[in-house]
C-alpha positions in Angstrom: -39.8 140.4 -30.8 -38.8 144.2 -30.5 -35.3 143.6 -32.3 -36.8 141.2 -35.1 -39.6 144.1 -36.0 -36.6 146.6 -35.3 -34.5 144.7 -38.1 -37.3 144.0 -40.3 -37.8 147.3 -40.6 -34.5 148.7 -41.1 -34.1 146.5 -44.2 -37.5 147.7 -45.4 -36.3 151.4 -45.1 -33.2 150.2 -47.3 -35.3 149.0 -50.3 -37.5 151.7 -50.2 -34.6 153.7 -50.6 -33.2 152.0 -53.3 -36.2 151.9 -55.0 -37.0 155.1 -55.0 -33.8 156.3 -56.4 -34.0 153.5 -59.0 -37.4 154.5 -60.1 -36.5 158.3 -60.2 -33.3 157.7 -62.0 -35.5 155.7 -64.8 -37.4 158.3 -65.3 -34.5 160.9 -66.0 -32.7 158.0 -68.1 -36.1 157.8 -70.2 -35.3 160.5 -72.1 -34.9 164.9 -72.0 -38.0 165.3 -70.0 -37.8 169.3 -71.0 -38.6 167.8 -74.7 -41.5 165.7 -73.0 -42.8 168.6 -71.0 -42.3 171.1 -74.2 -44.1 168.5 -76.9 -42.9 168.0 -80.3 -43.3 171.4 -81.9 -41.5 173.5 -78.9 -38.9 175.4 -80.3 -35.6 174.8 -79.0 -36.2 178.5 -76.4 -39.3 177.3 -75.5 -37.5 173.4 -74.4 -34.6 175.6 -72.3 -37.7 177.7 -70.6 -39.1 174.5 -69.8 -35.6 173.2 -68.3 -34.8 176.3 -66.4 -38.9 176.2 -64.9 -39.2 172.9 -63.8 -35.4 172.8 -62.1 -34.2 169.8 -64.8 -30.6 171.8 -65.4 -29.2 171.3 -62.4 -27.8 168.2 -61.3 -29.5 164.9 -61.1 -28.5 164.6 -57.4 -29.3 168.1 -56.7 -33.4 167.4 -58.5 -33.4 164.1 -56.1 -32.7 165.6 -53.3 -35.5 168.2 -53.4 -37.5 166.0 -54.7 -37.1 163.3 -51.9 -37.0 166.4 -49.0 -40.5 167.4 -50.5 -41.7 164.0 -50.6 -41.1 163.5 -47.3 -43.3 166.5 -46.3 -46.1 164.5 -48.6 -45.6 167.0 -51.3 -44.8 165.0 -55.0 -45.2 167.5 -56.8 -47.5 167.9 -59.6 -49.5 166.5 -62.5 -48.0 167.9 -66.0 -51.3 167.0 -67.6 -53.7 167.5 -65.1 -52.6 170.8 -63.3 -53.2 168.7 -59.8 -51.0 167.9 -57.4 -50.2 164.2 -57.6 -51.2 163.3 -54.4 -54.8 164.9 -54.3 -54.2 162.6 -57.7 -53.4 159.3 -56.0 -56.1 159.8 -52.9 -59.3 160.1 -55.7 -57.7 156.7 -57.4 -56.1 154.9 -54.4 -59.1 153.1 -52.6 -60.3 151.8 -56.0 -57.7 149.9 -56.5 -57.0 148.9 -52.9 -60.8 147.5 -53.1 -60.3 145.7 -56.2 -57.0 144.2 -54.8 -58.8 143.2 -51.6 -62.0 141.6 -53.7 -59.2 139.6 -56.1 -57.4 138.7 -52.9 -60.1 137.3 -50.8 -61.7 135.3 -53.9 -58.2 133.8 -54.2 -57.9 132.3 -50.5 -61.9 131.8 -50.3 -60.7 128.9 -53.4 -57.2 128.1 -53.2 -56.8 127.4 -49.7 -60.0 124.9 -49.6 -59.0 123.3 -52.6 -55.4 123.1 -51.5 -56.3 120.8 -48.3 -58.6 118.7 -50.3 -55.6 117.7 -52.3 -53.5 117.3 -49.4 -56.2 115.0 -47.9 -56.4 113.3 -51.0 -53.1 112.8 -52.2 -52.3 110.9 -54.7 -56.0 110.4 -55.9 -58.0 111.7 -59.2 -59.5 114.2 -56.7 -55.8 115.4 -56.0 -54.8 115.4 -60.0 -57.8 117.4 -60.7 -57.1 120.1 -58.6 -53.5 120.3 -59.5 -54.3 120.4 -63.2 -57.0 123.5 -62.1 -53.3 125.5 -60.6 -51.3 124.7 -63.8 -53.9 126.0 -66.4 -54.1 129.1 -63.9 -50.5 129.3 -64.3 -50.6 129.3 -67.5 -53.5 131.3 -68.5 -53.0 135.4 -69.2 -54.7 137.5 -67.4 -55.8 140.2 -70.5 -57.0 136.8 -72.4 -59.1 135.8 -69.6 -60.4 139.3 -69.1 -61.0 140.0 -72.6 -62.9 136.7 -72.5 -64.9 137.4 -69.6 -65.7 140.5 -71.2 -67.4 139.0 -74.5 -69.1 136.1 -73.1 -70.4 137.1 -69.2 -70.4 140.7 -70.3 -71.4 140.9 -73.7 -73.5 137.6 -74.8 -74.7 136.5 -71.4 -75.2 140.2 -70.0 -74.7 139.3 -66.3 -72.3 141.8 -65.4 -71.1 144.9 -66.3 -68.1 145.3 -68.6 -66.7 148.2 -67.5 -66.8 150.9 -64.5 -67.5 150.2 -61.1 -70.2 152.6 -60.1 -71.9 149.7 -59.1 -70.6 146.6 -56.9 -71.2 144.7 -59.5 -68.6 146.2 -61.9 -65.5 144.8 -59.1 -66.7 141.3 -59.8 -65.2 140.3 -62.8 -61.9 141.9 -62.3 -61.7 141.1 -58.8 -62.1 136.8 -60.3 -59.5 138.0 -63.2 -57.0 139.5 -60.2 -57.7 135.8 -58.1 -56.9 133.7 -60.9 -53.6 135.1 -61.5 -53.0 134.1 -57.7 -54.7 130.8 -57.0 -52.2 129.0 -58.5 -49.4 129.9 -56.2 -51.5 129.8 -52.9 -53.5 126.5 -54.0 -50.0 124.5 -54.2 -48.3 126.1 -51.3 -51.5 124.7 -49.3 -51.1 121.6 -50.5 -47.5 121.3 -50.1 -47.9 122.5 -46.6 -50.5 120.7 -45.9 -49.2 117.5 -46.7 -46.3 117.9 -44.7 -48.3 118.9 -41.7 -50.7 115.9 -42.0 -47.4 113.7 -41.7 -45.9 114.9 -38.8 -45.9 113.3 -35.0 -48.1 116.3 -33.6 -50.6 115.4 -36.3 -50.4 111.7 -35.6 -50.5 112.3 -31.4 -53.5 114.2 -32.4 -55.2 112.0 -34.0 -53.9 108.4 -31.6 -55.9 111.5 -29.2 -59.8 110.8 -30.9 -59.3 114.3 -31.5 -62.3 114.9 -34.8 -60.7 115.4 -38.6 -62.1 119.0 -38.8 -60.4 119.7 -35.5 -57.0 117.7 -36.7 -57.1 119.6 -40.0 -57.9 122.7 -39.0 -56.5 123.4 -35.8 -53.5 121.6 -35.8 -52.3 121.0 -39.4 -53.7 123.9 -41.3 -52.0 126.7 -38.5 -48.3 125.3 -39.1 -49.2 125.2 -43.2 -50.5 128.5 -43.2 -46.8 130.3 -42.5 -46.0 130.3 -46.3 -49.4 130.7 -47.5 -49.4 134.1 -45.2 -46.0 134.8 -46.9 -47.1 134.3 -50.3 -50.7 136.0 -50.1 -49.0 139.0 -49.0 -46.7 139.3 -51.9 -50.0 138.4 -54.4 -51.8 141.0 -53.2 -48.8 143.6 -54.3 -48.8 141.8 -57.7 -52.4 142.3 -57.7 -52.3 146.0 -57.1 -49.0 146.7 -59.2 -50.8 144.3 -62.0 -54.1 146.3 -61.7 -52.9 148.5 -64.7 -53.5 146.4 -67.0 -57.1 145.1 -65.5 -57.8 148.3 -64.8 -57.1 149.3 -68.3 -59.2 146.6 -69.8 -61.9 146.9 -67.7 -61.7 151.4 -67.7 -61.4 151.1 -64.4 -59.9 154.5 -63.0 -58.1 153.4 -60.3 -54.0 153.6 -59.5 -53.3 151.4 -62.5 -55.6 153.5 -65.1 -53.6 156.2 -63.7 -50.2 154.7 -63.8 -51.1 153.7 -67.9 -52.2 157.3 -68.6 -49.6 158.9 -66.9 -47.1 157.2 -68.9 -48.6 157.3 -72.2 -48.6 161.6 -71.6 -45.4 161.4 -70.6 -46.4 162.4 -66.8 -43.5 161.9 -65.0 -44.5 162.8 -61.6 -47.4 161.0 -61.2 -45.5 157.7 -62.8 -42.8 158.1 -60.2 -45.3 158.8 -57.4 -47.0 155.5 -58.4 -44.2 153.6 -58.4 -43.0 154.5 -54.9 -46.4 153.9 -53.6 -46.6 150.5 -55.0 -43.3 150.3 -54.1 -44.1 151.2 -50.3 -47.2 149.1 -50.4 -44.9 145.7 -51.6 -42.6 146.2 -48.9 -45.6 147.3 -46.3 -47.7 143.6 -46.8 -43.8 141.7 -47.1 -43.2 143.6 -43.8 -46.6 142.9 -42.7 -46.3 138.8 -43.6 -43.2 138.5 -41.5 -44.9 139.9 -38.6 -47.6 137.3 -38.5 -45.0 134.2 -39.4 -43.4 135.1 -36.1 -47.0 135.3 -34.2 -47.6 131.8 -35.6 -44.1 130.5 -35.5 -41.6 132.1 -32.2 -38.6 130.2 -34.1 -38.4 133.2 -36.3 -38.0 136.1 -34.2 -34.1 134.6 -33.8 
């Protein structure tokens, strides 16, 4: 078990790396940030002040280096906009959006993975074509369109919740149902597939030649070996969740990570955009890491 987490983790490190460097070289191939920093009516003195201040005439290697050595020590700089350092930044907005992604994520399993082994236990049937049909529209439906119309008809005509904030719990429910939808799909047909494998295998059929109840057939045996890819892919839904949370959070004026994200970019605030995007970036690989772990608790084939 030690060497699998040791290798896990040593191709985690990697991508982080490369991410990192990918996501800091974007923002220097984006354009002269001196110009960005200066605005439109800076003279071309007051652009070269700019340059020579924030350390962007040196080499790109040389401005990755310090900024990666400073990172390390926590320190990413800080805001252009704001005056504040871009971490005192991310902590105020952080746990928003790590609550909203946790409310999206838990409405997601709460109905895909019930849903999922009713199909599988009714294969085949109108039950079983129902609930498929429920995965595709989710698949196909956007997630602004849905939020825009849970916004004008629960929000608006029907007045049940509110439409934007969340000073009150009630303000993380229709985002958090906007953030599940977008995931259901993928988690509702991974249980079924799994499921439906599981329920035709010998341990299944031992079990049940055993008198052992459905409930305990389904749930204890079947459901634990199906679960492995739903663990997988619930991991790597709640990253989209969090890295798609700029656009909910945008709709909804939700000033979280994402809000952030969106208003960093459209000021041109280059430090807090690449600070995001290594966070996310961290967070993605953290619950991918994180998934692996529990697939080997529940299955010992893969630690080899």
């Amino acid at each position: 078990m030690l060497r699998f987490l040791l290798r896990r983790s040593m191709l985690a490190l990697l991508v982080c790396l490369v991410v990192v460097g990918v996501s800091f070289s974007l923002t220097r191939l984006s354009g002269d940030l001196a110009i960005s920093i200066a605005g439109p009516n800076a003279t071309a003195d007051d652009i070269e002040t700019v340059r020579k201040g924030y350390g962007l005439d040196r080499p790109v290697l040389i401005q990755f280096g310090e900024w990666a050595f400073k990172a390390l020590r926590g320190d990413l700089g800080e805001s252009y906009f704001y005056h504040t350092p871009v971490v005192t930044l991310i902590a105020e907005r952080l746990p928003t959006t790590l609550k909203l992604g946790l409310i999206g994520l838990v409405i997601a399993i709460a109905i895909a993975i019930p849903l999922g082994i009713l199909a599988a236990m009714r294969e085949g049937t109108p039950a079983d074509r129902c609930i498929t049909m429920v995965a595709l529209v989710g698949q196909a439906l956007p997630s602004f369109w849905l939020a825009l119309l849970m916004i004008t008809w629960v929000g608006v005509h029907m007045r049940l919740l509110p439409i934007s904030g969340v000073s009150e719990w009630q303000g993380y429910v229709m985002p958090g149902i906007v953030l599940a939808f977008s995931a259901i799909p993928a988690l509702l047909r991974l249980t079924r597939s799994g499921m439906i494998d599981a329920l035709a295998s010998d341990y299944v059929r031992t079990a049940r030649a055993k008198g052992l109840l459905q409930t305990s057939v389904v749930l204890k045996h079947a459901l634990r070996n199906a679960a492995m890819p739903v663990v997988s892919i619930a991991a790597v839904q709640l990253g989209f969740m969090l890295s798609g949370s700029i656009i909910i959070e945008t709709i909804f004026a939700i000033h979280g990570l994402g809000f952030l994200a969106w208003d960093a970019i459209n000021k041109n605030d280059f430090p807090v955009v690449q600070a995001v995007v290594m966070l996310l970036a961290l967070i993605f690989i953290a619950l991918t890491l994180l998934s692996d772990i529990v697939n080997a608790l529940l299955d010992p084939r893969l630690r080899t």
